[in-house]
C-alpha positions in Angstrom: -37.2 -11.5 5.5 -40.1 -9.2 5.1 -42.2 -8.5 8.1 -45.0 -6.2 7.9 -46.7 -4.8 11.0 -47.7 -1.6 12.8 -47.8 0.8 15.6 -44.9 2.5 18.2 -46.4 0.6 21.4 -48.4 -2.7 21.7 -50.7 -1.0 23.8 -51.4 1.4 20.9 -51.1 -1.4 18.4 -53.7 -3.6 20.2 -56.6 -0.6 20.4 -56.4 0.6 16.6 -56.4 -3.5 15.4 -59.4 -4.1 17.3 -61.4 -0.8 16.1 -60.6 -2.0 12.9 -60.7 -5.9 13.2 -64.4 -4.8 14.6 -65.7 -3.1 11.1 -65.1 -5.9 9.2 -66.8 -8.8 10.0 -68.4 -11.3 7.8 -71.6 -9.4 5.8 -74.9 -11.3 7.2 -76.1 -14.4 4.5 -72.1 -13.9 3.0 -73.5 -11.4 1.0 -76.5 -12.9 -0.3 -79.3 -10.4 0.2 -77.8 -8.6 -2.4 -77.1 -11.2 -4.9 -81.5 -11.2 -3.4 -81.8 -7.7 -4.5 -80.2 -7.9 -7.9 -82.2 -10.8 -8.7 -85.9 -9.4 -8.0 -85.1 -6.2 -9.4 -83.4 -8.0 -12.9 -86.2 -9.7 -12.7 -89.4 -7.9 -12.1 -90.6 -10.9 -9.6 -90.7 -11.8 -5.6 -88.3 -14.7 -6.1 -85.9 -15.6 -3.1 -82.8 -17.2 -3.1 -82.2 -20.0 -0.4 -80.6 -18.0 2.9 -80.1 -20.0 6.5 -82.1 -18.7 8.7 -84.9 -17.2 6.0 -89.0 -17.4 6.7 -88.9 -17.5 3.5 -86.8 -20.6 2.8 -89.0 -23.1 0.6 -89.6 -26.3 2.6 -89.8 -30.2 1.9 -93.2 -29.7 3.2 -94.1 -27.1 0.5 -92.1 -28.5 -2.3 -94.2 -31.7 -1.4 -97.4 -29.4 -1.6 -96.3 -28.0 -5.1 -96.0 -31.5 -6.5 -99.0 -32.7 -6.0 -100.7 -30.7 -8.9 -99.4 -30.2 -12.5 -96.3 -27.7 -11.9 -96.8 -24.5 -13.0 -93.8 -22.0 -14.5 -93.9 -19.7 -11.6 -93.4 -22.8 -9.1 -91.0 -24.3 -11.0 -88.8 -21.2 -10.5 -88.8 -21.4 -6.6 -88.6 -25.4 -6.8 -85.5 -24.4 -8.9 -84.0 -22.0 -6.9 -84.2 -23.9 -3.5 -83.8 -27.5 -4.6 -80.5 -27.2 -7.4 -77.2 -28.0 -5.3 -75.3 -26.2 -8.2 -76.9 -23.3 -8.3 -76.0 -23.4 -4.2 -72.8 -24.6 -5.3 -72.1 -21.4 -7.5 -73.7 -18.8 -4.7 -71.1 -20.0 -2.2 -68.5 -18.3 -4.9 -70.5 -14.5 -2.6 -69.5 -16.5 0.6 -65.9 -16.7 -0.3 -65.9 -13.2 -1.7 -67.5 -11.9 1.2 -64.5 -13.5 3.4 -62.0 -11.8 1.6 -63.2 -8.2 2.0 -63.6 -9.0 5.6 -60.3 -10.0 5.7 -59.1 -7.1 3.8 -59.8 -5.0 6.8 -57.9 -7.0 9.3 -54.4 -6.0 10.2 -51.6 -9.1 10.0 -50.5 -10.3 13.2 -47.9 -8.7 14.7 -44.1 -10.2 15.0 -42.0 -10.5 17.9 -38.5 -11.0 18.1 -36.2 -12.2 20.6 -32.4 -12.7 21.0 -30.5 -13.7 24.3 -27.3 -12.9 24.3 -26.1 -14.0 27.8 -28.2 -15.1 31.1 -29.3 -11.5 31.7 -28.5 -9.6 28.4 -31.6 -9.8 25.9 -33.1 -7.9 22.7 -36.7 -7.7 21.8 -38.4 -6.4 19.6 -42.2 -6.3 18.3 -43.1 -4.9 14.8 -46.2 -4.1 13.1 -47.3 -3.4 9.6 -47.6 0.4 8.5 -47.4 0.0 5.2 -50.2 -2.3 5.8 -52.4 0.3 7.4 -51.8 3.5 4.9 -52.7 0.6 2.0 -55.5 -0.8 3.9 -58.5 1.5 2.8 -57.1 1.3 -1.0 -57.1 -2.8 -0.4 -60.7 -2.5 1.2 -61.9 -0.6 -1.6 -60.8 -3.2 -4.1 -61.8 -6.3 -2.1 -65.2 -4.5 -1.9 -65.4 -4.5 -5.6 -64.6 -7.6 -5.9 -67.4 -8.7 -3.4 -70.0 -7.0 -5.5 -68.6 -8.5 -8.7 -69.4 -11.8 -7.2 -73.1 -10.8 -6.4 -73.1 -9.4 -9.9 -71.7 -12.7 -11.2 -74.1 -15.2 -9.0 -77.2 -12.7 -9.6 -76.3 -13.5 -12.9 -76.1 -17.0 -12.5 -79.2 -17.3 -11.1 -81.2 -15.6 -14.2 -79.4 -18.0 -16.0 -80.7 -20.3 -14.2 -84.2 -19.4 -14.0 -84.1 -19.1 -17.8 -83.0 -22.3 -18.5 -85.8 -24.0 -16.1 -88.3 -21.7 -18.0 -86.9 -23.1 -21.4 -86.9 -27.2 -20.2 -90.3 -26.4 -18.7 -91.5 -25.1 -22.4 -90.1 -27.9 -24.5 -91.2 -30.6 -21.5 -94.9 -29.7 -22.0 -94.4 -29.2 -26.2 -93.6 -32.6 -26.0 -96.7 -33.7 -23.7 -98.8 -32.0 -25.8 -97.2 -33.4 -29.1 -97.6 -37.2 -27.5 -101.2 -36.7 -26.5 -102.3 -35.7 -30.2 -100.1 -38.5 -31.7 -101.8 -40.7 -29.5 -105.2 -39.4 -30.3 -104.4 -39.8 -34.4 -102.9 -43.1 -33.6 -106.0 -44.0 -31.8 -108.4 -43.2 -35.0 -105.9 -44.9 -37.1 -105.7 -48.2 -35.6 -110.2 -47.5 -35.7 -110.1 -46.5 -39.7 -107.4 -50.0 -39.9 -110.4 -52.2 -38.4 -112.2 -50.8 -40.6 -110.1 -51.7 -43.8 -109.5 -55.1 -42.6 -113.1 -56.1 -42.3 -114.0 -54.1 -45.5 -111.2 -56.6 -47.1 -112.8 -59.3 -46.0 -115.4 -58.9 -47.3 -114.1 -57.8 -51.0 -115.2 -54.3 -50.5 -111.4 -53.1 -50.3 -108.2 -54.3 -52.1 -105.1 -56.1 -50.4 -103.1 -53.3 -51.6 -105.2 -51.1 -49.6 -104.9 -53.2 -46.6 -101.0 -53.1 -46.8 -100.5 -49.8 -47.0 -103.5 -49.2 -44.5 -100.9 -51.2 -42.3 -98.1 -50.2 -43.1 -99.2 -46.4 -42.2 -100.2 -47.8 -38.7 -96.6 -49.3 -37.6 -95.1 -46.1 -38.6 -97.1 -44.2 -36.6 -96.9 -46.6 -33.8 -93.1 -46.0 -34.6 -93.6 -42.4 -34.7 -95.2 -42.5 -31.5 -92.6 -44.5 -29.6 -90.1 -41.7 -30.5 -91.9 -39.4 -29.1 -92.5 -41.1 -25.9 -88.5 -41.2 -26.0 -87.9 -37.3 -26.3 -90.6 -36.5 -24.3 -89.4 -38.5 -21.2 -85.4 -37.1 -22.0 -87.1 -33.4 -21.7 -88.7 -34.6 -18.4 -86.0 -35.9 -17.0 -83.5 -32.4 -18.3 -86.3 -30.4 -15.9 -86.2 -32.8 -13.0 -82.4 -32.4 -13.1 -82.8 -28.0 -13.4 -85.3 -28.7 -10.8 -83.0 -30.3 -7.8 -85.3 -33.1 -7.7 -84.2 -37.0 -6.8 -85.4 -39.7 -5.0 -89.5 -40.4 -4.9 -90.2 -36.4 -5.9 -88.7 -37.1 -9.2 -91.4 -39.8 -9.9 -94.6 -37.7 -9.4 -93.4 -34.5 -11.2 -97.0 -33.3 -13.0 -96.8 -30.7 -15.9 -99.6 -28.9 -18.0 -101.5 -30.5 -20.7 -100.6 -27.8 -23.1 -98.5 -24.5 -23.9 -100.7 -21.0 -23.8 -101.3 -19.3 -26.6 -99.2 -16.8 -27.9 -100.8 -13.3 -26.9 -103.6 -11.8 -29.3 -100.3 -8.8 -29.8 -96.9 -9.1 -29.6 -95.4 -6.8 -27.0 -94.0 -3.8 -27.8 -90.1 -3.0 -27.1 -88.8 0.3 -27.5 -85.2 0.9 -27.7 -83.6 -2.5 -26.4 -80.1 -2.5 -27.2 -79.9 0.7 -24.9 -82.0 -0.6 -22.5 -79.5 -3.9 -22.7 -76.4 -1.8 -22.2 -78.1 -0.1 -19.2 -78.9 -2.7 -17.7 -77.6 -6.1 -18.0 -76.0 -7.8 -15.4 -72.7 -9.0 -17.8 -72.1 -5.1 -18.9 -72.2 -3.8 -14.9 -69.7 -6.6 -13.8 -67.4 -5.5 -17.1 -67.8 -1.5 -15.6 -67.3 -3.0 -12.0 -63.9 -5.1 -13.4 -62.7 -2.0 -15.2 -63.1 0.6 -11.7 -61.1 -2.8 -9.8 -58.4 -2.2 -12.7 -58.5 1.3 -12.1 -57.8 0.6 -8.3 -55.4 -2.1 -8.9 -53.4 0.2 -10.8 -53.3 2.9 -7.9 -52.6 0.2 -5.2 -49.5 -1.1 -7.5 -48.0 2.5 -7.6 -47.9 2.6 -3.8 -47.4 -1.0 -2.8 -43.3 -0.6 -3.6 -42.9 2.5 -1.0 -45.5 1.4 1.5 -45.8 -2.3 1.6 -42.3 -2.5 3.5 -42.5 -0.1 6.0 -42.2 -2.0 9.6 -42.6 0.0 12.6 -42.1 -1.3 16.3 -40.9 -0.9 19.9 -37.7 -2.6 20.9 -36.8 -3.4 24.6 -33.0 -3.9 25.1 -31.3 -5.0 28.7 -27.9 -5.5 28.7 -25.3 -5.5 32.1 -28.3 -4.9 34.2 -29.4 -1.5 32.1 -32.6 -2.0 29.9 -32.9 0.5 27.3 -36.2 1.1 25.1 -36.7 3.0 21.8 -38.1 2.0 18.4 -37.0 0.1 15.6 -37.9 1.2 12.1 -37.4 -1.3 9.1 -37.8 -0.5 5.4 -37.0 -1.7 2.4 -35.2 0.8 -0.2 -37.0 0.4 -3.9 -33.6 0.6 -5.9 -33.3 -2.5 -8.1 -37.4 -3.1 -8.1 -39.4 0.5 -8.0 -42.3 -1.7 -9.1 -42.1 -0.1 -12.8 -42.4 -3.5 -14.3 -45.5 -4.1 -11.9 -46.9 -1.1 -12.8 -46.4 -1.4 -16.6 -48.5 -4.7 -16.1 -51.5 -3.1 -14.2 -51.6 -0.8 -16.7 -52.1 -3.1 -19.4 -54.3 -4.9 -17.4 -56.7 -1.9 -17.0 -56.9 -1.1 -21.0 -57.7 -4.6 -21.6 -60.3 -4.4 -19.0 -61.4 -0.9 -20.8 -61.5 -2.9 -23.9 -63.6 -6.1 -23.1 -66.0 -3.3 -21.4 -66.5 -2.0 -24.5 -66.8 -5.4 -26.6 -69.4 -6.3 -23.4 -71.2 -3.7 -24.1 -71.5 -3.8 -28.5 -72.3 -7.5 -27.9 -75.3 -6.8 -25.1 -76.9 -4.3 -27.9 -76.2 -6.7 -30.8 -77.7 -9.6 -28.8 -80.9 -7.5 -27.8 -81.9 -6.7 -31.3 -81.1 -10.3 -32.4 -83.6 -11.5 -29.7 -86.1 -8.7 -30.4 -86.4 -10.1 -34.4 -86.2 -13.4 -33.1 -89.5 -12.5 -31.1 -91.6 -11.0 -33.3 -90.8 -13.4 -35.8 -91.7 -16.5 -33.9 -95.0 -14.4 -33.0 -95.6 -14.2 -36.8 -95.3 -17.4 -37.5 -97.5 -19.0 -34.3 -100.1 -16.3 -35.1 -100.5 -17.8 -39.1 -100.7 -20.9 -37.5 -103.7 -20.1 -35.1 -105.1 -17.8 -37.4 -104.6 -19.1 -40.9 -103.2 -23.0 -41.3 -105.3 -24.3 -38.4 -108.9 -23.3 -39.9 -107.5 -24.2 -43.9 -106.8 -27.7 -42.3 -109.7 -28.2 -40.4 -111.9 -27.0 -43.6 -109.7 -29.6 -45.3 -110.5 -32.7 -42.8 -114.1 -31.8 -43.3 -114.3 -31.7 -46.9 -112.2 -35.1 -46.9 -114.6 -36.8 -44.5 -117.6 -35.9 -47.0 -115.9 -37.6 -49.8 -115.2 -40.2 -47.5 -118.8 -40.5 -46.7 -119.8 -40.1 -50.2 -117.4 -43.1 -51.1 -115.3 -41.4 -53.4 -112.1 -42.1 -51.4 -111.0 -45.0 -49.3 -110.3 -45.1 -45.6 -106.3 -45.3 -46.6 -106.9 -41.7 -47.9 -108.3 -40.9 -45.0 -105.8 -42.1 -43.2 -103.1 -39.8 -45.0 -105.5 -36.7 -44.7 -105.1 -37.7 -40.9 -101.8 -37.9 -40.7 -100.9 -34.7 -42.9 -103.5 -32.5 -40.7 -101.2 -34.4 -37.6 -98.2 -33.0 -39.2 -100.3 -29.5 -39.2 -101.3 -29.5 -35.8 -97.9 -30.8 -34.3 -96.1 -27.6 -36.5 -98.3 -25.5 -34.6 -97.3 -26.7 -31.0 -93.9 -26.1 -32.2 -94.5 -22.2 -33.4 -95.9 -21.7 -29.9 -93.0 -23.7 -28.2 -90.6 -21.2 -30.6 -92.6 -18.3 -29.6 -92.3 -18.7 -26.1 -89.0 -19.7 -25.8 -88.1 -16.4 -27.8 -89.9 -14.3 -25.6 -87.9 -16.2 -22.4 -84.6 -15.4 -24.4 -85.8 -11.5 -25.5 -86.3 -11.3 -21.4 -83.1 -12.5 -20.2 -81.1 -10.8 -23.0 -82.5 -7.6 -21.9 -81.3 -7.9 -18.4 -79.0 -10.9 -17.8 -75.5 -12.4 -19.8 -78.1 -13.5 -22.8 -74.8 -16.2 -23.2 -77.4 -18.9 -24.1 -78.2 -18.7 -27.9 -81.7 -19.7 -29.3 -81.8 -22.9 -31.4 -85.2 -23.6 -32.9 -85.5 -27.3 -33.8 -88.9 -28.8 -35.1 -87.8 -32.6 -35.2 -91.2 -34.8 -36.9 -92.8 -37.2 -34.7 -94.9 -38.7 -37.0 -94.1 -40.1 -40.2 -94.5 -38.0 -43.5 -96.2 -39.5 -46.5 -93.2 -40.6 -47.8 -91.7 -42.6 -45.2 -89.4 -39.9 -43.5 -89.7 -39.4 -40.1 -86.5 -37.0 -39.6 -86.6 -33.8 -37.9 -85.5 -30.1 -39.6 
């Protein structure tokens, strides 16, 4: 049986476990000021995680606060950090961590042995671990890797995080702003529909006129209803990103509208280096490959160290006690730990190699993100700057006719509802832009694992009857 413990005396024994028992305690917050550090500095912002014990802790009280106006991006962030129980979930991954390099430093507990032989003849004996000790700085070294691999990982975590809030939060108010012009159109409509009814009544428009005039309405009205149904579904994805339940989740406000996309797109220089030097995926791959690297040392002592048992043995026999030592080792003849070795080894190129696939894909994934960006600004910017004022020109010169009776209200109505289609393409160039520049963002400093799908579904129905999306 395999005992591993240290020292010639207790007394001894007893002095060196508690010097070093007494430099590795738990690290204060289980590591999380770190996981803190990574975060703001990833980030470029002031955002803190939820610590015990923190002034800066968000309270009910000022989550409460937040939700009484429309919730703005920057407080859904911290509403999203404190409130998300799997976010916590995931940061308690640095806790657990944390407890294992402290327990990396601790010596086992010593054994003690005793055989009685007669009423006054005795052995006994009490080993400790030296093995334990000489491989304990080597152990430290990788348990402390392995703690800051988990602040890597949960820093990471939290970006990923943050980004997906930022993304719900930009497609929840696309879709407000989407529902309040349908509603608007659909408002006029249902006017310009009075208007053909009573102008049938009186003979001044046909019955075919009046169909169709009708028939536009319920697909709008249709249209609408959708709408309503994706817009509460991206409400609700938020709420959930958010950590909210109960009465909160009921009175959760957003803005009326997206921002405009900025008058220039910003300039990045050079972002599939800056992505290799700085995102949080390709440090935890160098981090995994120097624990490899220490792995690999540790298995090439552990077979001549890890058996070594040292202790003092206490012996009384016919009335004579007799002390001395007992040393116990193991002799590495059938097992020399070659095989072990072999298998760290291999275990450190593949590291080596996923290092080096981590860090082709962060490059890849940063000019990807980058064309992604400026394209999405290309196309919102034609919208504002082109497409809006053609289809504004457009509704006026369509009303004039209107005026001058040369078309009816029904082709006004489809005017309306292509200029809808217009306007609501427009929303969704901004709500592309945006979430492009959250992706470019995140790429450049975080995992970037969450790929960009750009979807435009139609909430109002096309002049021919389809209402899909593309």
């Amino acid at each position: 049986m395999n005992r591993k413990y240290l020292s010639k005396k207790i007394g001894i024994a007893g002095m060196v476990s508690l010097l070093i028992s007494g430099c590795t305690s738990m690290p204060i917050n289980q590591g999380l000021d770190e996981v803190q550090a990574l975060v703001q500095r990833q980030s470029g912002t002031n955002l803190n995680l939820p610590m015990e014990g923190s002034e800066l802790q968000l309270t009910e009280q000022q989550v409460t606060k937040l939700l009484a106006f429309p919730l703005q991006l920057k407080d859904a962030e911290k509403i999203a950090l404190h409130r998300n129980t799997l976010l916590k979930a995931k940061l308690a991954n640095v806790g657990l961590a944390a407890a294992d390099y402290a327990q990396a430093g601790r010596m086992e507990n010593p054994g003690f042995s005793l055989a009685r032989f007669s009423s006054e003849d005795f052995e006994a004996t009490t080993l400790f671990d030296i093995g334990g000790i000489v491989l304990m700085p080597l152990r430290r070294k990788i348990a402390a890797r392995q703690l800051q691999g988990a602040q890597y990982r949960a820093a990471g975590d939290v970006l990923d995080h943050l980004k997906m809030t930022r993304d719900l939060w930009i497609k929840a108010v696309t879709e407000i702003q989407k529902t309040a012009l349908m509603t608007d159109v659909l408002e006029a409509a249902e006017t310009a529909n009075e208007l053909t009814r009573q102008m049938t009544a009186i003979g001044h428009s046909s019955k075919r006129e009046s169909g169709e005039s009708e028939l536009a309405l319920i697909e709008m009205r249709a249209g609408l209803s959708r709408q309503r149904i994706i817009e509460t579904s991206t409400h609700e994805q938020l709420v959930q990103a958010l950590g909210i339940w109960g009465a909160d989740a009921s009175v959760v406000m957003l803005p009326d509208k997206l921002q405009l996309q900025p008058e220039e797109p910003v300039s990045y220089e050079k972002v599939a280096e800056l992505a290799v030097s700085s995102r949080l995926d390709v440090q935890i791959a160098k981090l995994e490959l120097e624990g490899m690297a220490n792995n690999l040392k540790l298995t090439k002592r552990s077979p001549f160290f890890n058996v070594i048992e040292l202790g003092a043995v206490l012996e009384s026999a016919e009335g004579e006690e007799e002390r001395g030592f007992e040393i116990e080792f193991s002799l590495p003849i059938f097992d020399a730990g070659g095989i072990k070795t072999e298998k760290a080894r291999i275990a450190f190129q593949q590291a080596e190699a996923q290092a080096q696939s981590t860090a082709i894909s962060a490059a890849s994934q940063a000019r990807n993100a980058l064309h992604a960006y400026r394209r999405t600004w290309d196309i919102a910017n034609a919208y504002s700057d082109q497409v809006l004022p053609i289809q504004e020109a457009l509704n006026q010169e369509e009303l004039l006719r209107y005026n001058g009776m040369l078309i009816s209200v029904f082709d006004l109505l489809k005017n309306a509802k292509k200029s809808l289609q217009t306007q609501i393409r427009h929303i969704e160039s901004l709500r592309d832009f945006w979430l492009a520049d959250n992706q470019l963002r995140h790429t450049l400093v975080a995992a970037g694992s969450i790929s960009m799908q750009f979807t435009s579904p139609s909430m109002a129905s096309s002049g021919d009857g389809d209402d899909g999306g593309h």
